[in-house]
N, C-alpha and C positions, 0 to 999 in steps of 0.2 A: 678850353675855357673852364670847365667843372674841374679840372685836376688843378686850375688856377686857384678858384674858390676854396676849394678843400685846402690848399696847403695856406690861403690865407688866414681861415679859421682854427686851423692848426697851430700857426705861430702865434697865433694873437692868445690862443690859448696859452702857450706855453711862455708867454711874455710875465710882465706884472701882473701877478696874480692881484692886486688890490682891486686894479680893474675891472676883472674878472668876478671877484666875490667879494662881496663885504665882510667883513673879519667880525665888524657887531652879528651882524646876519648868523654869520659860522661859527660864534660861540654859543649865541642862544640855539644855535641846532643841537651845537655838543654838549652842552646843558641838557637839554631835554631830551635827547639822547642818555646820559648817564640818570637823569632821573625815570626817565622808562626803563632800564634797567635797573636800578634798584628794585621799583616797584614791581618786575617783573623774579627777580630773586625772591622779594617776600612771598606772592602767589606762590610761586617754587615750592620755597621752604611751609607754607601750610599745605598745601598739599602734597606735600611729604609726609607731614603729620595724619593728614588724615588718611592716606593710603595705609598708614602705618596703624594707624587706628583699626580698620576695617580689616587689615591681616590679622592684627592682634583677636580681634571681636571672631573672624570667620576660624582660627586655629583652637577654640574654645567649642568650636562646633563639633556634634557627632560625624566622620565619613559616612558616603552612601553603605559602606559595607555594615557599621556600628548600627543605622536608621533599620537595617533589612532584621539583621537581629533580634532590636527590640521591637519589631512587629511581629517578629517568628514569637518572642518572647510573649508577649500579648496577646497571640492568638495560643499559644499555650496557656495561657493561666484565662483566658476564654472557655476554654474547654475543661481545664479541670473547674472552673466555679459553674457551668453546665451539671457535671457528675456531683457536685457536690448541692447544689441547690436540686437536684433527682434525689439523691440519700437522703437531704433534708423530708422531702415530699415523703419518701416512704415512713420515715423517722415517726413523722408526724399522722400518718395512718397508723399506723403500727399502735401510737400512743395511747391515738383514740380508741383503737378497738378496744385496748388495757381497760383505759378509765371506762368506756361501756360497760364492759365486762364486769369491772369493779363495783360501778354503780347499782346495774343489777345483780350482781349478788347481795350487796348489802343491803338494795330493798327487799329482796328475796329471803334475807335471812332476817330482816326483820320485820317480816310480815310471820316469817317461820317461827321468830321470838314471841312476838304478841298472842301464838296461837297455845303454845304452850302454857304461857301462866293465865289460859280462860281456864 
């Protein structure tokens, strides 16, 4: 009896289709079928673009190798503005001791000036 069934639903299948589906029914499928596909080409083609975008934008970037560099670089010119803000620092003792020096001498020599012309 179920092998009966089966071959009845079979045939009846395979019979007039009209019967079976409605043709209005199965265009507006295949209508909105091709309209979801369009719709789904355009998403496509922008994100195409913006993949393309974000290649473009990450190949403009430094490699990890380039970043390692300019940190080595960075911490080199770290160290020499260290040694060089240090010479600064003595520069500037140095100077002062000068202008001390200088200063007292020329109170020195002109206290030694005023003593002369008493």
């Amino acid at each position: 009896m179920t092998v009966g069934i089966m071959r009845f639903f079979n045939l009846s299948l395979i019979g007039d289709r009209a019967k079976v589906v409605d043709p209005d029914r199965l265009d507006k499928v295949f209508g909105s079928i091709e309209t979801m596909s369009e719709k789904l080409e355009e998403r496509f083609k922008n994100l195409e673009r913006r993949v393309a975008d974000v290649e473009s934008g990450l190949s403009d970037r430094p490699s990890r190798a380039e970043m390692h560099k300019i940190q080595l670089d960075f911490s080199d010119l770290k160290g020499r503005l260290g040694v060089m803000e240090s010479v600064g620092q003595q520069t500037n003792a140095a100077v002062q001791r000068i202008e001390g020096y200088m200063f007292e001498y020329g109170v020195n020599a002109g206290r030694h000036a005023g003593r002369k012309g008493d």
